[in-house]
N, CA, C and O of each residue as an XYZ file, in Angstrom:
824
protein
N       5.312     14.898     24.930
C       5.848     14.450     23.648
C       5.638     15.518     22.594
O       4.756     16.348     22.816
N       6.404     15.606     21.372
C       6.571     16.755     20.669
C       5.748     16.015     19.033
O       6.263     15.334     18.146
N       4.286     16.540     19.199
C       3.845     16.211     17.767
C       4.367     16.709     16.520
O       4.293     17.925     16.341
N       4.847     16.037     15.688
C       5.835     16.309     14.444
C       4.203     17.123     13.862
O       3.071     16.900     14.289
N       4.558     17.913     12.968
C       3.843     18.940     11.685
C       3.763     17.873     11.035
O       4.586     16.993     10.786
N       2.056     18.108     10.622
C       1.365     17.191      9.427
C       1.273     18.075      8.349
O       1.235     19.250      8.713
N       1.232     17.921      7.307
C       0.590     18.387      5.622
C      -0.889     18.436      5.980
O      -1.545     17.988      6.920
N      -1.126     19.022      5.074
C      -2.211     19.116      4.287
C      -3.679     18.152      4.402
O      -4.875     18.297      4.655
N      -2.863     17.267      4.094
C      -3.659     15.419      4.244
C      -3.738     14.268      5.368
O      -4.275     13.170      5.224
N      -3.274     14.615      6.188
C      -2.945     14.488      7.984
C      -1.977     13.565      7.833
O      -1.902     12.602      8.596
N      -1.304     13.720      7.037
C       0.740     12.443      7.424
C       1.399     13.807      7.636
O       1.274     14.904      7.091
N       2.021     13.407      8.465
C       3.476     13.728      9.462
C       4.085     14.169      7.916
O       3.959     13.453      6.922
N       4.948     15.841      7.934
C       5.677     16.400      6.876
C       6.541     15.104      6.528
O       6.517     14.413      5.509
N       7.396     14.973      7.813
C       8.322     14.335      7.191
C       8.261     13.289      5.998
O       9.055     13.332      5.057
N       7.081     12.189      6.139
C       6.849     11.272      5.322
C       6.138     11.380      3.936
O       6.206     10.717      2.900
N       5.147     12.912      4.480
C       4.665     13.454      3.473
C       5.738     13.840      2.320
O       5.561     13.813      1.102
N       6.741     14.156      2.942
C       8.039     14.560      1.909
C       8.884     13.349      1.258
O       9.490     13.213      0.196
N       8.660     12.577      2.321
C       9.182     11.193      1.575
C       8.636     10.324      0.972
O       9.290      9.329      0.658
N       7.298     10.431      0.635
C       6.249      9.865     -0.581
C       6.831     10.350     -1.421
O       7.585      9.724     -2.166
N       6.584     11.713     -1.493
C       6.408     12.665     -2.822
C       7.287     12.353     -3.708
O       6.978     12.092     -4.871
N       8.844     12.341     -3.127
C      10.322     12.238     -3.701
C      10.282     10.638     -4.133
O      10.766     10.154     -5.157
N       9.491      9.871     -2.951
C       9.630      8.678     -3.925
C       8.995      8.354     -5.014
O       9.585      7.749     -5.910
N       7.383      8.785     -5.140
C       6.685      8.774     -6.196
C       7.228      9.671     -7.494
O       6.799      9.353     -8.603
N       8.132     10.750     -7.386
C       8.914     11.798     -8.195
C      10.044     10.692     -8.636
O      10.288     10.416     -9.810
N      10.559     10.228     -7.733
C      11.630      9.030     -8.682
C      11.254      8.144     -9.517
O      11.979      7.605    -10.354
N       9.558      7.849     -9.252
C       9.792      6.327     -9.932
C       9.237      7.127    -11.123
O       8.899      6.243    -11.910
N       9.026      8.030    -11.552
C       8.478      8.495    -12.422
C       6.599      8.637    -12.471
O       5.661      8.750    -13.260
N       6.922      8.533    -11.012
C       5.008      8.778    -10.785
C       4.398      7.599    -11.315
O       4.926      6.522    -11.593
N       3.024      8.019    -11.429
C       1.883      6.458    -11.695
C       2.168      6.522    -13.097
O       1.673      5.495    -13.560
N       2.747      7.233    -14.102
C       2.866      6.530    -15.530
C       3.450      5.051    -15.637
O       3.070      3.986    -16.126
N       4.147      5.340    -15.201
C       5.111      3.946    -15.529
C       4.075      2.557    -14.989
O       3.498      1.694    -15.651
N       4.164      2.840    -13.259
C       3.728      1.708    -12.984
C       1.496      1.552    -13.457
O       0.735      0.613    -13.224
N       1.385      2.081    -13.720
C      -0.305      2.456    -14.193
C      -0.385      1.915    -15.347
O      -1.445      1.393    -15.693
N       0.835      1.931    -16.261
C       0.901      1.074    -17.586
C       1.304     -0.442    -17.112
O       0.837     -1.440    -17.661
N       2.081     -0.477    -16.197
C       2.737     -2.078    -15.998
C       1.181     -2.930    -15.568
O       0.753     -3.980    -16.049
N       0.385     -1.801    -14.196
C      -0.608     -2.901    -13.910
C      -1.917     -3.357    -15.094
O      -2.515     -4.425    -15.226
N      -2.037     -2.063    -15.836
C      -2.695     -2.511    -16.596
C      -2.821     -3.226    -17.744
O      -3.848     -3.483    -18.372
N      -1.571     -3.560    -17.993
C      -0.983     -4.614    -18.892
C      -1.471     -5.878    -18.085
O      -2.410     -6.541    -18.525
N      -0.823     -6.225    -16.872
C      -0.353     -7.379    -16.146
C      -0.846     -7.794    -15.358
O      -0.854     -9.008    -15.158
N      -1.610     -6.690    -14.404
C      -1.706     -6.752    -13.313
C      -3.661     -7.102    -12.994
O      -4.248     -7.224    -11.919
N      -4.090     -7.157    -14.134
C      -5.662     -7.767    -14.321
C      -6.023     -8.304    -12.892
O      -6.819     -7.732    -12.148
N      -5.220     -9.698    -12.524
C      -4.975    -10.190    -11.457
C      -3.508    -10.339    -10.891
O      -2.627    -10.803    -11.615
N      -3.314    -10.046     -9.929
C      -1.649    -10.205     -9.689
C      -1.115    -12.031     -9.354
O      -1.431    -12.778     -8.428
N      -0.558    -12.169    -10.090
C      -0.470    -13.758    -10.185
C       0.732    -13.907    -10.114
O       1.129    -12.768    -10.360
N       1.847    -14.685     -9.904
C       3.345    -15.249    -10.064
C       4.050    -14.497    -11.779
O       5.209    -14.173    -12.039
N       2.873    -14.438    -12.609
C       3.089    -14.609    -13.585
C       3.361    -12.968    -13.730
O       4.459    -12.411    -13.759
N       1.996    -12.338    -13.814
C       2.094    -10.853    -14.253
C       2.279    -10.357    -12.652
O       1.304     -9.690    -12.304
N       3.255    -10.513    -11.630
C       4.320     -9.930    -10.505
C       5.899    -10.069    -11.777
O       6.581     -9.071    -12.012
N       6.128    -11.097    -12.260
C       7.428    -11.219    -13.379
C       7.612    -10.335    -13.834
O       8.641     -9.673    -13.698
N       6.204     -9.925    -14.843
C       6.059     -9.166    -16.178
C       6.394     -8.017    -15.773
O       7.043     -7.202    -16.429
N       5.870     -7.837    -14.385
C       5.868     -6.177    -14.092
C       7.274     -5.996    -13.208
O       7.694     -4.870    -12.944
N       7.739     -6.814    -12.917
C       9.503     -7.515    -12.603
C      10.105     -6.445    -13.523
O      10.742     -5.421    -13.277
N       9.606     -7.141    -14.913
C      10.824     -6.921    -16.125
C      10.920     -5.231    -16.344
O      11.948     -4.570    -16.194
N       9.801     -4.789    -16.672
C       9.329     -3.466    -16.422
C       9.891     -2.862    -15.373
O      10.303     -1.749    -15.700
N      10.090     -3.131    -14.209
C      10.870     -2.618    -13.312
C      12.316     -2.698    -13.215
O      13.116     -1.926    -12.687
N      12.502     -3.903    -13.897
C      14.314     -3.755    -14.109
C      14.545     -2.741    -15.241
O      15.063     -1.696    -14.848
N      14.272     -2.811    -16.591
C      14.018     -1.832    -17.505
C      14.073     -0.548    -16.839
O      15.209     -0.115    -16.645
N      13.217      0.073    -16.492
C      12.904      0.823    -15.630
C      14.055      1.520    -14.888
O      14.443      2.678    -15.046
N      14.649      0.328    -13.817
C      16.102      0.895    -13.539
C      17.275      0.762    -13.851
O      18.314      1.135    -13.306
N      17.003      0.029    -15.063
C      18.744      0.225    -16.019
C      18.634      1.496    -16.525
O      19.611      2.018    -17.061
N      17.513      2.108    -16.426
C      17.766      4.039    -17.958
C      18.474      4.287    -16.164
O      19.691      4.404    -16.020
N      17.667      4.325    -15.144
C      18.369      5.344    -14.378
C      19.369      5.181    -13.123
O      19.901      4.072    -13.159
N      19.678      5.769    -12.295
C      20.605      5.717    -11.519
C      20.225      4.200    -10.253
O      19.139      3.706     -9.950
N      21.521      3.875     -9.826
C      20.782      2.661     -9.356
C      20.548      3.531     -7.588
O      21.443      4.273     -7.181
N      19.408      3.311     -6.829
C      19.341      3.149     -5.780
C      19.102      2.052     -4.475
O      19.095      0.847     -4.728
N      18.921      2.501     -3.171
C      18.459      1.717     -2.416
C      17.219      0.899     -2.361
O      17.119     -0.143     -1.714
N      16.145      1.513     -3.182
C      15.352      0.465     -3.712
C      15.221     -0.184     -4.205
O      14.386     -1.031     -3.890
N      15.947     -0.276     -5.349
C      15.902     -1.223     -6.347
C      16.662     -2.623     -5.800
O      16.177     -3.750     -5.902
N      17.493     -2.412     -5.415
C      17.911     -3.735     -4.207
C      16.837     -4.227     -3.688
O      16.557     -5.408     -3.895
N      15.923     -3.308     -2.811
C      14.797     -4.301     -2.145
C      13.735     -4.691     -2.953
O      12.917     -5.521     -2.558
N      13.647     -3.942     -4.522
C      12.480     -4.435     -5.156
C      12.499     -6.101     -5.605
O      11.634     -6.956     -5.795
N      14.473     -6.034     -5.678
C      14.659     -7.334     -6.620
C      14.421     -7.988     -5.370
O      14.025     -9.126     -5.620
N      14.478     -7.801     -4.242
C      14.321     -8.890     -2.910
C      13.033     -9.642     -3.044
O      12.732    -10.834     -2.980
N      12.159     -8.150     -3.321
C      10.662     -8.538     -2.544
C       9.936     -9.449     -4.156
O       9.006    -10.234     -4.341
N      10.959     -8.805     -5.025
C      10.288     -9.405     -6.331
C      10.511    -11.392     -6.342
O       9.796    -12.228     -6.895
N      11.416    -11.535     -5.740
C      11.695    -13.151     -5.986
C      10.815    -13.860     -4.790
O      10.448    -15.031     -4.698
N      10.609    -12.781     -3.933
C       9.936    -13.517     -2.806
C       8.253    -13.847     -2.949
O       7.546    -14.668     -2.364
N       7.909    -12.695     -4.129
C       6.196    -12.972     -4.661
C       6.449    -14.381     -5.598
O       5.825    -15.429     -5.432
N       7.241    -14.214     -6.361
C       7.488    -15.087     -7.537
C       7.550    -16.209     -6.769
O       7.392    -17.027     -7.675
N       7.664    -16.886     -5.756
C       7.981    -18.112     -5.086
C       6.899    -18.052     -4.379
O       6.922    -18.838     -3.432
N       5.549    -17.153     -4.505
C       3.892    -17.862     -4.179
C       3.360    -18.444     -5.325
O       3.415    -17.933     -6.444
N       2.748    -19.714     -4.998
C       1.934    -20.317     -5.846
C       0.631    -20.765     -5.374
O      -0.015    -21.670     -5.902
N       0.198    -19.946     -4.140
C      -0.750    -20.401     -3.497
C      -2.108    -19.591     -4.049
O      -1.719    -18.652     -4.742
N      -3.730    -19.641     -3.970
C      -4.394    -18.641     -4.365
C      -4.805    -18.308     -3.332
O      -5.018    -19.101     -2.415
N      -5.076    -16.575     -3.243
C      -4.853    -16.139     -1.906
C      -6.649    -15.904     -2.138
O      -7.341    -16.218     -3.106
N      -7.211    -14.930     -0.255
C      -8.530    -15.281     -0.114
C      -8.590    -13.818      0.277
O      -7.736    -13.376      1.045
N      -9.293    -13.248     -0.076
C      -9.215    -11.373      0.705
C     -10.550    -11.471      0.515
O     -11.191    -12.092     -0.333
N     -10.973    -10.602      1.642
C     -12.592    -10.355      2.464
C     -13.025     -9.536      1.578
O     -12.031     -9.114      0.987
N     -14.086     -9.013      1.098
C     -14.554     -7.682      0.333
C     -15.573     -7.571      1.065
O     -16.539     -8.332      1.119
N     -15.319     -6.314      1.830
C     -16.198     -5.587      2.376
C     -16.608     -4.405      1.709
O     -16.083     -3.989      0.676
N     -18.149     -3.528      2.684
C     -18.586     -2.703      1.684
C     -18.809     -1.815      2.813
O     -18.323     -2.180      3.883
N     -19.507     -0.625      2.779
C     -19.403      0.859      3.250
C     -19.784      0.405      4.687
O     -18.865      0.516      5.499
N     -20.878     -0.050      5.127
C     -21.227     -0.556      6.500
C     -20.013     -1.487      7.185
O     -19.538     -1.104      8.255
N     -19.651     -2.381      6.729
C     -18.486     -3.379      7.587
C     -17.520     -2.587      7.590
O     -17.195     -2.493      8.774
N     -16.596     -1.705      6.733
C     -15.778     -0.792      6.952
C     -16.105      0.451      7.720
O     -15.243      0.930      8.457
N     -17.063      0.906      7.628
C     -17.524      1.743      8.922
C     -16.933      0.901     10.578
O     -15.968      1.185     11.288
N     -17.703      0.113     10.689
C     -17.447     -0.934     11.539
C     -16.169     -1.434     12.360
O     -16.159     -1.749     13.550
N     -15.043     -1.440     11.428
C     -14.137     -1.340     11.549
C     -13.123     -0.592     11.849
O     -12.124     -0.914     12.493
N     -13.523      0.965     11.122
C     -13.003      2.094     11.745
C     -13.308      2.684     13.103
O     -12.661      3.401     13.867
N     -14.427      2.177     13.144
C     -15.331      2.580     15.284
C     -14.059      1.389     15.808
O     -13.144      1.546     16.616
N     -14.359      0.446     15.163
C     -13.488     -0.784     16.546
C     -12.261     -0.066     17.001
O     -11.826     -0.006     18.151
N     -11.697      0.555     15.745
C     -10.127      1.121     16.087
C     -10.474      2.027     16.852
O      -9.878      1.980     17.927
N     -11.164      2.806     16.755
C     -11.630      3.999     16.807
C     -11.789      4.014     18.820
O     -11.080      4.538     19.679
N     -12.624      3.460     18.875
C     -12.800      2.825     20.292
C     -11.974      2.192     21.133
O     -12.189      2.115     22.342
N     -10.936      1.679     20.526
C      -9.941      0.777     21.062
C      -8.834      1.598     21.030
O      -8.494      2.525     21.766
N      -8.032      0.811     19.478
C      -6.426      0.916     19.294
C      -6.019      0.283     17.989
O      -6.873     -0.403     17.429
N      -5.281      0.365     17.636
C      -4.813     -0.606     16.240
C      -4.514     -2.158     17.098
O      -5.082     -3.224     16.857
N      -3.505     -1.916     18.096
C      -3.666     -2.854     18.856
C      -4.215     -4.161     19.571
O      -3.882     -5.333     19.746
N      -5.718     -2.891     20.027
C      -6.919     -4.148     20.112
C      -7.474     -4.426     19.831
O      -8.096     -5.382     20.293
N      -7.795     -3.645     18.530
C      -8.888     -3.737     17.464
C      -8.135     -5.164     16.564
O      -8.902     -5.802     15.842
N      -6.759     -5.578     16.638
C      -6.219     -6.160     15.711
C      -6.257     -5.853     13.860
O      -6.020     -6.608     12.917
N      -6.627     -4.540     13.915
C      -6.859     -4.196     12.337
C      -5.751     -2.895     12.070
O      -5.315     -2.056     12.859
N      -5.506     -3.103     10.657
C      -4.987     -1.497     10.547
C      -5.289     -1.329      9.019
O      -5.218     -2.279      8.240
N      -5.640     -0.026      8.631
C      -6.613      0.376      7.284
C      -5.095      1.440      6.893
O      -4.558      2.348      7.528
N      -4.709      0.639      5.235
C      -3.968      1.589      4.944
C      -4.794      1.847      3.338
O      -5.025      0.840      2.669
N      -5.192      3.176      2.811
C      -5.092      3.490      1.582
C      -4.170      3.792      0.921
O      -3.191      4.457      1.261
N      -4.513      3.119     -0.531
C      -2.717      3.359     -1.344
C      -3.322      4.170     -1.957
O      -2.663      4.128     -2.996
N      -4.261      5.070     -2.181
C      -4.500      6.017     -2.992
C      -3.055      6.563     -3.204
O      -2.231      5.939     -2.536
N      -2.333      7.969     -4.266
C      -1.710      8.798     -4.148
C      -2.241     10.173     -3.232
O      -3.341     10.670     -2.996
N      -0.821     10.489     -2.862
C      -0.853     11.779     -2.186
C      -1.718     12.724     -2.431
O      -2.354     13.344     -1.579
N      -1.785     12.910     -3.975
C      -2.559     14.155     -4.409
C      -3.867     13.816     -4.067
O      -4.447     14.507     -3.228
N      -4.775     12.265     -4.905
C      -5.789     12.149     -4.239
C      -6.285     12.622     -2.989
O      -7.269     13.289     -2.669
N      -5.014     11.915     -2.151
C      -5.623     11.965     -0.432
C      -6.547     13.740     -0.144
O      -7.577     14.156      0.386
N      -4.831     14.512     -1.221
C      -5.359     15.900     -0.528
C      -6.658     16.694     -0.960
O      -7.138     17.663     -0.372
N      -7.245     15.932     -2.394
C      -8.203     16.255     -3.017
C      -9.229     16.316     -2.244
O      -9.678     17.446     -2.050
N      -9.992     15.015     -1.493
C     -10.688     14.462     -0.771
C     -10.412     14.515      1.219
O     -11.218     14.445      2.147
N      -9.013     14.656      1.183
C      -9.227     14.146      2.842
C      -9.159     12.669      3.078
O      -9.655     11.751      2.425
N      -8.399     12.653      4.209
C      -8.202     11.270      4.837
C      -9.948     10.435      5.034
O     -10.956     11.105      5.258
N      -9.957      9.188      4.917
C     -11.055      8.513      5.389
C     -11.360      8.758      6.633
O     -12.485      8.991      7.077
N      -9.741      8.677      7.563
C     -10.731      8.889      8.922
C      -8.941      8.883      9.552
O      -8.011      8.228      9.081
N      -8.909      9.702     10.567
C      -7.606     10.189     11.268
C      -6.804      8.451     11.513
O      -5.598      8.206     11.515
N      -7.697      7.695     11.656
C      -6.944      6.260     12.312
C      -6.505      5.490     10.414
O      -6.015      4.368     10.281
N      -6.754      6.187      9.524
C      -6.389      5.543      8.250
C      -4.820      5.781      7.684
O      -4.442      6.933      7.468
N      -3.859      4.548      7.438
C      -2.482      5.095      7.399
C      -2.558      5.650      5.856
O      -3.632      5.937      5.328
N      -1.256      5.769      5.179
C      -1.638      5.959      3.892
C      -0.045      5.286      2.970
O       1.110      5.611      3.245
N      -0.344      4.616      2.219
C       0.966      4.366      0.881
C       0.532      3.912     -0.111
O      -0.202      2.934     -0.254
N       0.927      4.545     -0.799
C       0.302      4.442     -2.247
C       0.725      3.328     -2.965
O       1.907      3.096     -2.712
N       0.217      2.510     -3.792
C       0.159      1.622     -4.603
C       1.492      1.585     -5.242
O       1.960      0.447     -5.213
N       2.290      2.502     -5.836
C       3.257      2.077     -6.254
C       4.698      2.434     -5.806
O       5.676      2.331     -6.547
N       4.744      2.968     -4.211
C       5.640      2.826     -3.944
C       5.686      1.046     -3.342
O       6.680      0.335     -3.492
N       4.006      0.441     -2.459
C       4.537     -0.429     -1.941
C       4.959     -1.689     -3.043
O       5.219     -2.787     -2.552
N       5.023     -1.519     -4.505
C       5.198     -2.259     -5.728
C       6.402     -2.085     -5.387
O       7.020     -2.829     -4.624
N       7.023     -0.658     -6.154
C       8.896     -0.733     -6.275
C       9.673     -1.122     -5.142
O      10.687     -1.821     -5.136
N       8.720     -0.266     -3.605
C      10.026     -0.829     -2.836
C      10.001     -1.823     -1.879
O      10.644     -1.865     -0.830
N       8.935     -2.896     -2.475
C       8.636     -4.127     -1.823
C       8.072     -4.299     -0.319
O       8.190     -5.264      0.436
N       7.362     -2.944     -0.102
C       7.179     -2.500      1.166
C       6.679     -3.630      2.191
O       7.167     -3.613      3.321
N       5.746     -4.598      1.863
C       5.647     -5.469      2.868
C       6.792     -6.340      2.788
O       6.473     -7.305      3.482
N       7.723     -6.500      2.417
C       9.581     -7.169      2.713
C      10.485     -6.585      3.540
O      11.381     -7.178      4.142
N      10.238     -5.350      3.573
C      11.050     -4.313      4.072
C      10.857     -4.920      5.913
O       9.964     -5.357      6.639
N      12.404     -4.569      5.993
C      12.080     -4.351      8.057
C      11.297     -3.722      8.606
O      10.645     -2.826      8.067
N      11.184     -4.148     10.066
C      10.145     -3.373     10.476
C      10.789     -1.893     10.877
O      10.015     -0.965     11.109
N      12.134     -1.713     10.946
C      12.154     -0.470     11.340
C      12.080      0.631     10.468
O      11.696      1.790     10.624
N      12.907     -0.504      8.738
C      13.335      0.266      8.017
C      11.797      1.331      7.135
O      11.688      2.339      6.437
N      11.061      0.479      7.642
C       9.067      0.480      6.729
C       8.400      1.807      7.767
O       7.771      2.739      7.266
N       8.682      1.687      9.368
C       8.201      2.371     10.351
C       8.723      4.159      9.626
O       8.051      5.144      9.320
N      10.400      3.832      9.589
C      10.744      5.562      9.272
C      10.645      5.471      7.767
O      11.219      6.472      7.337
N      10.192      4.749      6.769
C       9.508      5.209      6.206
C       8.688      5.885      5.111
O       8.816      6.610      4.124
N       7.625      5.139      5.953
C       6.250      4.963      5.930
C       5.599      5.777      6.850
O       4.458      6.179      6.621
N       6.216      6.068      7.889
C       5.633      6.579      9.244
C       4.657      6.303     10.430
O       4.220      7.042     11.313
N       4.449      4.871     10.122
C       3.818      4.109     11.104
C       4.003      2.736     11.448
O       4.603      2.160     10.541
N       3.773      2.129     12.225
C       4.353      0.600     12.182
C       4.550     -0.486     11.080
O       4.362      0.160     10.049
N       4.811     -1.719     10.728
C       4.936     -2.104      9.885
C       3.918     -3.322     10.596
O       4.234     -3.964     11.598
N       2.210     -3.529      9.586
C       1.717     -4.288     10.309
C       2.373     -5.791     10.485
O       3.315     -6.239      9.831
N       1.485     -6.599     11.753
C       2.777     -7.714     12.172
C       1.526     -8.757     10.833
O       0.623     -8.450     10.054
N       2.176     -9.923     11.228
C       1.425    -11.013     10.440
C       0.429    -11.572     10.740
O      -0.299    -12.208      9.978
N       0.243    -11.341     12.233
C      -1.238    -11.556     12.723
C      -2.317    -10.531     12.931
O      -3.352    -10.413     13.587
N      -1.650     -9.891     12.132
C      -2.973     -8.725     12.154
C      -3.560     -8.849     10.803
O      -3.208     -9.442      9.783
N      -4.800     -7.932     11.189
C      -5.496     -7.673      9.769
C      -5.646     -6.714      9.313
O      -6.356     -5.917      9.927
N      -4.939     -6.227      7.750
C      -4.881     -5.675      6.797
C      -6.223     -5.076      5.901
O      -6.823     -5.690      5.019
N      -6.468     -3.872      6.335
C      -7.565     -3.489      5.524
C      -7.036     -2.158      4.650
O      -6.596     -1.069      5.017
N      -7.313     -2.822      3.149
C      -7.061     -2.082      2.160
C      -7.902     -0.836      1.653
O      -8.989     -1.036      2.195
N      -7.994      0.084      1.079
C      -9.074      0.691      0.527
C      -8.107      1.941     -0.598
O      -7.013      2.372     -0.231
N      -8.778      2.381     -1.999
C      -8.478      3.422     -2.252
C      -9.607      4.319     -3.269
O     -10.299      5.086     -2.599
N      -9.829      4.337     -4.405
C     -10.858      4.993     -5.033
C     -11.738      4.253     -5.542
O     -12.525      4.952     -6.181
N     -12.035      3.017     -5.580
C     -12.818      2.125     -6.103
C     -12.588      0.709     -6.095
O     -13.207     -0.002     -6.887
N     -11.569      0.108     -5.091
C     -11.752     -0.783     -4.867
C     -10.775     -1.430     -5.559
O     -10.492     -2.455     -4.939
N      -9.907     -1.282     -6.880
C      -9.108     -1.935     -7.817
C      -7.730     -1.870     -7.167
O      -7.079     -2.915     -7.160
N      -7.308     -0.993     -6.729
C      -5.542     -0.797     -6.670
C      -5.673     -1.521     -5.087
O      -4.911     -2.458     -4.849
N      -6.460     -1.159     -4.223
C      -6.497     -2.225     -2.770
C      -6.662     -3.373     -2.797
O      -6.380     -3.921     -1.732
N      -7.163     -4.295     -3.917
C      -7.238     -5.469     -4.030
C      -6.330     -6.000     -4.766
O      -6.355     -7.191     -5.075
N      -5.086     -4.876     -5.271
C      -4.020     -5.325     -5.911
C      -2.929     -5.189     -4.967
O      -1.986     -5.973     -5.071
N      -2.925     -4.310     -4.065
C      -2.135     -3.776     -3.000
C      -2.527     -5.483     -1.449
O      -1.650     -5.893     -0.689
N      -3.989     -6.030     -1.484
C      -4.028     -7.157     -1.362
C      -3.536     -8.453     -1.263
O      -3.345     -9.269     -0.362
N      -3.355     -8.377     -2.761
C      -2.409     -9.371     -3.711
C      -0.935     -9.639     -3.017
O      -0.364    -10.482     -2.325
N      -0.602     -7.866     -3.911
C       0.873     -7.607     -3.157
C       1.312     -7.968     -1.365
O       2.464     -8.322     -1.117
N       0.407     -7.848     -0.373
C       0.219     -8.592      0.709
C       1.018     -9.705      0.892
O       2.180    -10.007      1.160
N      -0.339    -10.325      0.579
C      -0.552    -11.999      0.355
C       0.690    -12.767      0.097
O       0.943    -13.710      0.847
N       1.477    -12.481     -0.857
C       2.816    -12.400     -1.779
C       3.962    -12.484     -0.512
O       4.814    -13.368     -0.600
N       3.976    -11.852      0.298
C       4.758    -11.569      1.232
C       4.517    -12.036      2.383
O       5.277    -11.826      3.328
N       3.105    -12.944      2.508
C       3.142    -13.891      4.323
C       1.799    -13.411      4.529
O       0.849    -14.176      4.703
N       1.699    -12.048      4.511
C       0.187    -11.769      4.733
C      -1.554    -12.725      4.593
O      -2.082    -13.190      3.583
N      -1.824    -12.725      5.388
C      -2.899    -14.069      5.283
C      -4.510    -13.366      5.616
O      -5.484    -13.440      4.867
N      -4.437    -12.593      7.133
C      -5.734    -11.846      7.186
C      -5.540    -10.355      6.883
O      -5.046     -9.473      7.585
N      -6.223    -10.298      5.262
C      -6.523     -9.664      4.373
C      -7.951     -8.909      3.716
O      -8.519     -9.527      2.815
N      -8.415     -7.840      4.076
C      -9.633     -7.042      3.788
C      -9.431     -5.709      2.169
O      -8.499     -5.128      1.613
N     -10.539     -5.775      2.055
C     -10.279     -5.313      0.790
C     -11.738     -4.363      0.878
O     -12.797     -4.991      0.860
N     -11.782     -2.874      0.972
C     -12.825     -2.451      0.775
C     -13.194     -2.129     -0.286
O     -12.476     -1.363     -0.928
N     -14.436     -2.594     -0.844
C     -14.799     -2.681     -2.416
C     -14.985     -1.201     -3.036
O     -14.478     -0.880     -4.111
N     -15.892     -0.198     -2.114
C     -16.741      0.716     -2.708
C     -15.490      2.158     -2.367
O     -16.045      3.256     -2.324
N     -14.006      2.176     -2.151
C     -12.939      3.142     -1.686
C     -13.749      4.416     -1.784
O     -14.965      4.433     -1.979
N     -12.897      5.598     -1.616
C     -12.981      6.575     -1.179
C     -14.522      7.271     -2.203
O     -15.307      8.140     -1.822
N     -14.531      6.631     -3.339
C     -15.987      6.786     -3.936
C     -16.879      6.906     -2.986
O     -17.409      7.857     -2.412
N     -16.955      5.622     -2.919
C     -18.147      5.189     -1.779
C     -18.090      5.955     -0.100
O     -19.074      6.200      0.598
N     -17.050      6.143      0.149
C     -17.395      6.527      1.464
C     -17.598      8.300      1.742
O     -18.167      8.827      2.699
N     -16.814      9.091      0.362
C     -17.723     10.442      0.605
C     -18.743     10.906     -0.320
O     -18.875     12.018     -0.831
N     -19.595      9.613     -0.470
C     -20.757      9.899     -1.029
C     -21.776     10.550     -0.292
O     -22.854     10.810     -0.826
């Protein structure tokens, strides 16, 4: 088999190139970094709307694309939870833990998969957590409703599977805030077993 060229930060060029351009469209973390911190305190029915409106705004100044179709998808589909969701908070030892299971196993049999939404640049600042860690950043999986998306359309990308619904979701990025919003965003979409590592990339290259 022919291993595709990774970057810098161990993702495959290709996807590495297709973050970048997407985070370059939405206008990078300004935009959405102001929406969560307005709204996004807790992500609720309510402030998922607020940050709705902000996102339509958003794409009336500019050109319309293929995302914005799936944002308005994935956006009506949070707005129609009213349930309160339950995410695990784990800390540097249980997430250790978790990365051996994969580690030892498979995503497969471990039944887990660890994505950080840190941004790109972060990742390359620091380095991946650990080769079995996927990576999407916080505000692409906001605009382009990434847990709504197909599984094929999320696989190319994202560049790795699209986890199923019986698996478990372990979040992590610099401190614990944007993975427990990236959580949220989950939850919103069917997601049920949900991990949230508290102490992110702080904590683990301490």
């Amino acid at each position: 088999a022919v291993i595709p060229p990774t970057s810098s930060t161990g993702i495959p060029v290709l996807q590495h190139s297709v973050i970048l351009k997407i985070m370059r469209s939405l206008t990078a973390r300004t935009f959405l970094a102001v929406a969560l911190a307005k709204h996004a305190r807790a992500f609720t029915p309510a402030s998922v709307s607020a940050v709705a409106k902000l996102s339509n705004t958003f794409y009336a100044a500019n050109s319309a694309s293929a995302a914005q179709s799936t944002t308005s998808i994935s956006t009506r589909r949070y707005m129609s939870s009213r349930e309160p969701i339950s995410v695990t908070q784990v800390g540097k030892e249980a997430f250790n833990e978790i990365l051996e299971d994969i580690e030892n196993s498979s995503r497969e049999e471990s039944g887990y998969v660890i994505i950080d939404v840190r941004n790109t640049d972060e990742i390359i600042d620091t380095g991946k957590l650990a080769d079995v860690v996927e990576t999407l950043p916080l505000p692409v999986i906001a605009q382009m409703g990434a847990f709504n998306m197909e599984e094929d359309d999320f696989e190319e990308a994202f560049g790795f599977a699209k986890p199923a619904l019986d698996e478990t979701i372990v979040f992590t990025c610099k401190a614990g805030i944007r993975s427990m919003q990236a959580a949220q965003l989950a939850s919103m979409a069917g997601y049920t077993n949900l991990v949230n590592y508290t102490g992110g990339s702080i904590d683990w290259f301490r």
